[in-house]
N, C-alpha and C positions, 0 to 999 in steps of 0.2 A: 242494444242488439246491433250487431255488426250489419251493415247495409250492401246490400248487393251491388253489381252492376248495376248499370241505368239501361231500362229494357226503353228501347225505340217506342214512340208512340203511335198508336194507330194513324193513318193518314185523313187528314183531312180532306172536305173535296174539294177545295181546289187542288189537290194533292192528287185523288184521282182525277177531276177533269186533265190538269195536264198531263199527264199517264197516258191519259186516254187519247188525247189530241197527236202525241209524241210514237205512239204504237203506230204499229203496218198491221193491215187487215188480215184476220184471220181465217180460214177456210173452214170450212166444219170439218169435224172430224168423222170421216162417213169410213174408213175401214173396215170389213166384216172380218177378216181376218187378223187375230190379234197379233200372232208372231209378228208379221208382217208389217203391222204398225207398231209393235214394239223395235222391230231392225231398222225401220226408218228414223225413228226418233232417238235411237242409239247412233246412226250416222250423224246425225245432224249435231247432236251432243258434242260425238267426239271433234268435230270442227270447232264448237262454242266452250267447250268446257277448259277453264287452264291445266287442273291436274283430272287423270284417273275420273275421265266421265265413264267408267266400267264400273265403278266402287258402288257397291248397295250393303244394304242393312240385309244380314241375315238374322232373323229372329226365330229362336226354339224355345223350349219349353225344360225344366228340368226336372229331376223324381219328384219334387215338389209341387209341380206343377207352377212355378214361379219363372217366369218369362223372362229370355234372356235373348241378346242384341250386341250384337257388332260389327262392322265393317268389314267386307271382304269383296277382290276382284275379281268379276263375271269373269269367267275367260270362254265361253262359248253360249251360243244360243242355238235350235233350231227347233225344227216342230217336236222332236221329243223333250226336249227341256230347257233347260239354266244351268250353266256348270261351271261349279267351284273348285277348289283344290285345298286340302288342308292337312296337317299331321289328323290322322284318326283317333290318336287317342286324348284329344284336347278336347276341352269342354264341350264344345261344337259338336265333335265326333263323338264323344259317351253320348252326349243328348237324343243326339240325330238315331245313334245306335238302338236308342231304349224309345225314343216316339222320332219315326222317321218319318215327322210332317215337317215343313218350315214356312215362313213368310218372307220378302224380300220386299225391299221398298229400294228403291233409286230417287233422287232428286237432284236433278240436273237446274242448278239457282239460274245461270245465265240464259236459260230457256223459260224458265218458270214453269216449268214439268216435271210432274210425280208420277210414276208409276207402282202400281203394289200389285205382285202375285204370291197366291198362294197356292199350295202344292204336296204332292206327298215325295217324297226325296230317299232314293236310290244310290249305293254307291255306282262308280262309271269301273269296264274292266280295269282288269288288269294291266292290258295293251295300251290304253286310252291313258291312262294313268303314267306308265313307261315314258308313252311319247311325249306326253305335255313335260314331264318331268326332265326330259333329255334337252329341253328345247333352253331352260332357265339357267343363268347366268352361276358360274361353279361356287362363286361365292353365296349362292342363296338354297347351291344345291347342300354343300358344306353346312349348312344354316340348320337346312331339313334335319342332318343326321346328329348334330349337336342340342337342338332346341328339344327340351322336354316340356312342349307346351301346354299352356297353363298352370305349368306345378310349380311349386314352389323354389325361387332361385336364392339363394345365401347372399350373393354378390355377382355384382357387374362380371369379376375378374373370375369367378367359375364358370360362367358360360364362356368367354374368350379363351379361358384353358379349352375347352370343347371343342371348340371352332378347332384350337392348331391342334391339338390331338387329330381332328378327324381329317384336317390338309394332312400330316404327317400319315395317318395309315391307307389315305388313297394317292398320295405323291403326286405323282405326273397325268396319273391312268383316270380312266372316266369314270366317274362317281356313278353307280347304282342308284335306282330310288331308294331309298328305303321301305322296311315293310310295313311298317306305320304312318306312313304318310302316301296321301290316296288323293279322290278327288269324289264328289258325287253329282247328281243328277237332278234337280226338281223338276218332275212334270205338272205343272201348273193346271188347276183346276179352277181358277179363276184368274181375272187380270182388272186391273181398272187402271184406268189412263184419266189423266188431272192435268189441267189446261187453265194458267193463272186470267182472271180476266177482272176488271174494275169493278171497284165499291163491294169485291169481296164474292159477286159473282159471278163464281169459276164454274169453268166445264167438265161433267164426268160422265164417261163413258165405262159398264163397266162389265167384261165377258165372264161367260159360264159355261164349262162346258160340260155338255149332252149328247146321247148317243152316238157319242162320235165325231159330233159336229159342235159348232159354238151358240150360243144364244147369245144377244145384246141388249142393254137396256140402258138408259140416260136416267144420271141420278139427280136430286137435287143439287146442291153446292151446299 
């Protein structure tokens, strides 16, 4: 039998004692507000993070009901939700289309912080969609109108036909969105925030929300 990588072994304690001697002290995490400690802990990321501290796991579901996960970049937060941007007709979008709930995870390594929300998920207008879309760089906009994502591609060298076919029919002039490629919305119905801490106990805080407002509760580890 062919042998894997060599997975890291558990740490020893002298492994955590000195972890623990080498850490700066941590404050509780008293936040009632989860947005709120979730845009803090996104600032601080993007200071610690080398690439794409924005990048989270969106997780759906498919006709199967067999659970499906990928990476994709946050590109807005605020009290109404989490917002992404994607072709709609790719796997993500049929799913989102047919059970429009999702999960999100972030882990930011250089912090030791996890966060997971869950949510039911909305496309964003029309406008909203427009705009984010005018903002992106013409060779990713060129990308949009070429890419039949997730389907099946022959060869490298048919999607690059794609790409100059679509330079050649928009030339000079500003690229459209197109009408398959959107963005959506999770309004989070829950959140939990994870805080690495020695000999394996970590801190979790984790929201739910209620009439309107949030409830809080600390979990085990």
């Amino acid at each position: 039998m062919r042998k894997g990588p060599m997975i890291p072994s558990s740490p020893s304690e002298a492994d955590y004692l000195q972890k623990v001697a080498a850490a700066e002290p941590l404050a509780p995490i008293t936040d009632r507000d989860p947005i709120a400690l979730f845009a803090g802990w996104l600032a601080e990321a993007l200071k610690a993070e080398p690439n794409d501290a924005n990048a989270m796991t969106v997780a759906t579901v498919d006709a199967d009901g067999m659970p499906d996960a990928r990476m994709v970049l946050l590109k807005g937060v605020d009290d109404a939700g989490f917002t992404f941007f994607t072709n709609i007709q790719s796997a993500k979008g049929q799913e989102l289309a047919a059970t429009p709930k999702a999960a999100l995870v972030f882990h930011w390594k250089s912090l030791r912080r996890q966060v997971r929300v869950r949510g039911d998920v909305s496309p964003v207008s029309a406008a909203e969609a427009d705009a984010y879309f005018a903002t992106r760089a013409r060779s990713s906009q060129l990308g949009a109108w070429a890419s039949e994502q997730s389907r099946e591609l022959p060869d490298r060298l048919a999607f690059e036909r794609r790409l100059a076919e679509m330079g050649l029919k928009f030339g000079l002039g500003a690229v459209p969105r197109p009408p398959h490629w959107s963005g959506y919305r999770l309004a989070p119905r829950s959140l939990e925030f994870w805080r690495d801490r020695p000999f394996r106990l970590h801190e979790r805080l984790a929201f739910d929300r209620a009439d309107g407002g949030w409830t809080v509760r600390r979990l085990y580890p």
